[in-house]
N, C-alpha and C positions, 0 to 999 in steps of 0.2 A: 222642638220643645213645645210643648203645648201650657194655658193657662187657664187649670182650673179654678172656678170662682162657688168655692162652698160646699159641700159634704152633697145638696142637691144637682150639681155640675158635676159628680163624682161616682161614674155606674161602677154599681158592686162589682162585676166582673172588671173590671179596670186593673187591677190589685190581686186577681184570683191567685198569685202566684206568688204575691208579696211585693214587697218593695225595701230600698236601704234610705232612711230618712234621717231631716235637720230639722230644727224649729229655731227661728228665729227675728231677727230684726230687717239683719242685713243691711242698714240703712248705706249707701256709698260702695258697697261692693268692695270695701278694703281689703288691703292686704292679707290682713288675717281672716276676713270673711272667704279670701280664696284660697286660703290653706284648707280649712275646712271643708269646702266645697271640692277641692280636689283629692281629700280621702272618703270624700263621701261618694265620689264616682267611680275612684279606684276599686270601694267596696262593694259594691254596686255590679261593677263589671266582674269583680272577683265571683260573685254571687248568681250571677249572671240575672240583674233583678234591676230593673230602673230604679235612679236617681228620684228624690224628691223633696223639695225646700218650702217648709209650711212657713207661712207668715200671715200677718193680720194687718188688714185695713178699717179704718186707722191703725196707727200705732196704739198698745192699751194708754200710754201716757196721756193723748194727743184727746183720748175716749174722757178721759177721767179727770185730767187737769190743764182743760189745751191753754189756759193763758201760762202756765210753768212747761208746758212742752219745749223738747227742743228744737232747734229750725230742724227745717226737713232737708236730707242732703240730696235725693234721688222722690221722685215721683216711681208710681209705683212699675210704671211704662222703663222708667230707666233699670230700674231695680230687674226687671225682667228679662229685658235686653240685655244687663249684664249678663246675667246667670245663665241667660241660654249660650251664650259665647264660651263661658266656662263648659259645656254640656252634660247640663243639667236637664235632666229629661221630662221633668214635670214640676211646676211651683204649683199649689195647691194653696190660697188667697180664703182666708176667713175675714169675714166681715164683724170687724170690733163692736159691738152694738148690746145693749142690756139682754139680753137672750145669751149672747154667747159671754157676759161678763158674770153670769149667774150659772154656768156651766160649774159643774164640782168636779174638781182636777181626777176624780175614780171613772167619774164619765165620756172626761174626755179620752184617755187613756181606753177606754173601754170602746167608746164608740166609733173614736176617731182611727185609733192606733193598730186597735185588735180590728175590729170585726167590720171594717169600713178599707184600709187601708195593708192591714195584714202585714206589718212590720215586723221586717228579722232583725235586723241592728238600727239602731237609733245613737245620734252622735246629738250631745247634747253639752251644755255649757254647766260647769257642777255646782252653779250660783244659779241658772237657772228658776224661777218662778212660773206656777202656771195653776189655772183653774180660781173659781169662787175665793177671792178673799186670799189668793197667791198661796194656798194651804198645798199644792204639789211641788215637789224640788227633786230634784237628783233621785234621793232616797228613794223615794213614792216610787219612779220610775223604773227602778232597779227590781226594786221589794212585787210591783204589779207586771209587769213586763216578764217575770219569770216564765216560763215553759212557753212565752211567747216570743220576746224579742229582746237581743240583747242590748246593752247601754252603755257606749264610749261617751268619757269625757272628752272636750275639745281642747286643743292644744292651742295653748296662747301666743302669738305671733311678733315678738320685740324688734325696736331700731335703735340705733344709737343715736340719743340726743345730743348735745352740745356734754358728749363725754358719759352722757347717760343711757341705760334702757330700759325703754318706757313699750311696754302694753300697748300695740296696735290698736284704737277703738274707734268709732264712730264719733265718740267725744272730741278724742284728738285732731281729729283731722276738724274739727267744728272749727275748736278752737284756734289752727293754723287760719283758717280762712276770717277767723273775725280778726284776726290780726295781723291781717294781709297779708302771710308767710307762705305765698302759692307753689311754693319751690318744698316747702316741707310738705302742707297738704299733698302735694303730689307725690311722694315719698311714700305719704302714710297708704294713700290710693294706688300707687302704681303706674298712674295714670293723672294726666293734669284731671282738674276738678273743672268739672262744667255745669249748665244747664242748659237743658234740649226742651223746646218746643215747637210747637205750628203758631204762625207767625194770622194773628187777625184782625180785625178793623176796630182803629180805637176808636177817639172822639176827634180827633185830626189836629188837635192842639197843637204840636207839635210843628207842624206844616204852616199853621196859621202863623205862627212866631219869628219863622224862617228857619227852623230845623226838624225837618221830617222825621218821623219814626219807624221801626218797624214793631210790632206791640207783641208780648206770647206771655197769656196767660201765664202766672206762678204755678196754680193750683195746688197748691198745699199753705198748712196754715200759715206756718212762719218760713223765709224764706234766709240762707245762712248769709248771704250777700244783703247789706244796707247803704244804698249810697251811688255814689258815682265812679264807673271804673272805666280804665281803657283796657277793651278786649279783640280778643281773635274773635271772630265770627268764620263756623263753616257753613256750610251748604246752600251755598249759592248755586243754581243749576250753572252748568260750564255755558249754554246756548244765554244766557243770561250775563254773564260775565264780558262774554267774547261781545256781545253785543254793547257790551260797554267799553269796549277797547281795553277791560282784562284780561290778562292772558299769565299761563306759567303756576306760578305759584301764587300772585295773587288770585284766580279761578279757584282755589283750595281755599282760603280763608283771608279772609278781609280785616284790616282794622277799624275797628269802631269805639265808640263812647257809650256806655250802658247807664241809664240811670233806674235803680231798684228801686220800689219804693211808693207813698199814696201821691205823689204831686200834689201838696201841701201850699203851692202858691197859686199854681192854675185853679184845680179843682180837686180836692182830698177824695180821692179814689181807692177802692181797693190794689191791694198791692198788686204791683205788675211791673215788667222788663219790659223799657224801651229804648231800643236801638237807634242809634244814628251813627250810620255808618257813613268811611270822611270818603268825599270825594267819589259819592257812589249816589243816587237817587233813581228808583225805581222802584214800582209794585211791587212788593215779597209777599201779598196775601196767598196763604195756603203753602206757601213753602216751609218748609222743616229744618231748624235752625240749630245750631249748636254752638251757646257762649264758651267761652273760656276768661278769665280774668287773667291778666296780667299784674296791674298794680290796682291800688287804690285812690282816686282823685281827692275826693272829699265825702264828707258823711251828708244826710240831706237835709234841707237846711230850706225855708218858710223866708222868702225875700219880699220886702216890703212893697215892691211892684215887679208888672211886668219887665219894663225895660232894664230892673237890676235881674231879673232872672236870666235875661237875653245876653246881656254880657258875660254875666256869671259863666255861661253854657259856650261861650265864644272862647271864654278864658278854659275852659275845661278840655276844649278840643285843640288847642295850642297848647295843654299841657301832655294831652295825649299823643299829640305828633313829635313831640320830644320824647315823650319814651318810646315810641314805635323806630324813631330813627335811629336810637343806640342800638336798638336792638339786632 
């Protein structure tokens, strides 16, 4: 799979033959985002024409109203990695930014679709908005796309809730995670819910207190996780592990204590994931990590000093070796 970044990363001959394309969010690579994506392949191969899943960095919300945005479930890196798992042959990445918000949805259509990308069928959501001031929808698409490319609606993806069926969405699954319902979010994803990054050097606070970290950038604005949780941790290298007298299944994934969040007692930092993994202390810089949540500890919380913070974090990794050991 390859990842185009912008209409200039995008040679005209690239497409001389056409292509089967999606626009979307995709935020979390849900369930429903993989129904989609697998009649968009289908179609694709039927056509005998590469896959293509257009999205925009930022999100337009994140452009336009980032304190009302909603958390970010997936950076754009995971977003990516999903889809090419699915095989997806090309994501084609627009950069959200006053140029392409002042785009007028004839243009895009025109520029992007026709004579840039040469789309035969187009699978699209029939709420869908797009262009200057959200003036393209379904319609536009249908009505301009004529003698060019055709236009499927997307098919909406339902679970049975507590007796109900509810609309797979990106909302949904937010909402299971703020509510610490990691067993649904999983449900809604297919896949338990995580965050993945490279692990880098903080300010060593953590160390200094008596509970080392391991630090990885958020990098997105709001992050769905707030707080303190006990989680798996993977990608521990095995030579790393073994060298710590893990071995088996603990070499796979680790328990740890995660706290999201600015450190509001130490020092109010930008938001960031830090790891304290139990019964493990070693360098992780530059290795490539992958959270998972299990429960929820506590939400974060501004301790009148150091030494109530240090216990606080004592009591938190005693609360997580209790859920690790039902487990």
């Amino acid at each position: 799979m390859r990842l185009l970044r912008g209409l200039y990363n995008c040679p005209k001959a690239l497409f001389a033959q056409g292509c089967v394309a999606t626009i979307g969010n995709f935020d979390g690579v849900h369930r429903g985002h993989q129904a989609i994506i697998s009649r968009l392949t289908t179609k694709a191969k039927a056509f005998d024409l590469p896959s293509v899943v257009i999205v925009f960095e930022p999100h337009p919300q994140e452009y336009f109203r980032p304190e009302a945005a909603p958390a970010r479930l997936f950076k754009l890196t995971d977003k990516v990695q999903a889809l090419e798992k699915l095989g997806v042959d090309y994501v084609l990445c627009f950069r959200f930014n006053q140029e392409f918000a002042e785009l007028t949805a004839e243009d895009f259509i025109r520029r992007v679709l026709v004579e840039r990308l040469h789309v035969q069928h187009l699978f699209i959501g029939d709420d869908f908005r797009f262009g200057y001031q959200r003036r393209g929808d379904f319609e536009m698409l249908k009505a301009h796309g004529a003698g060019h490319f055709t236009v499927e609606a997307n098919q909406s993806v339902t679970l049975a809730v507590e007796g109900q069926h509810q609309r797979i969405s990106s909302s949904l699954v937010r909402d299971a995670i703020a509510q610490n319902n990691f067993d649904l979010a999983q449900r809604f994803l297919d896949k338990p819910y995580y965050i993945e990054g490279k692990v880098s050097h903080g300010d060593k606070q953590g160390r200094e207190i008596g509970f080392a970290t391991a630090n990885i950038p958020l990098k997105r604005l709001k992050s769905p996780l707030k707080g303190v949780y006990a989680v798996w941790v993977y990608g521990i290298s095995a030579s790393l592990a073994q060298s710590k007298g893990l071995e088996g299944l603990s070499s796979k994934r680790l328990p740890a204590v995660v706290n999201v969040g600015h450190k509001p007692t130490l020092k109010h930092s930008p938001e960031r994931l830090e790891i304290h993994l139990l019964d493990f202390n070693s360098d992780l810089y530059g290795q490539r990590l992958r959270v998972e949540p299990i429960a929820k500890l506590r939400g974060e919380h501004k301790f009148a000093s150091v030494d109530e913070l240090k216990a606080q974090i004592a009591a938190d990794i005693e609360a997580a070796r209790e859920i690790f050991h039902k487990i």
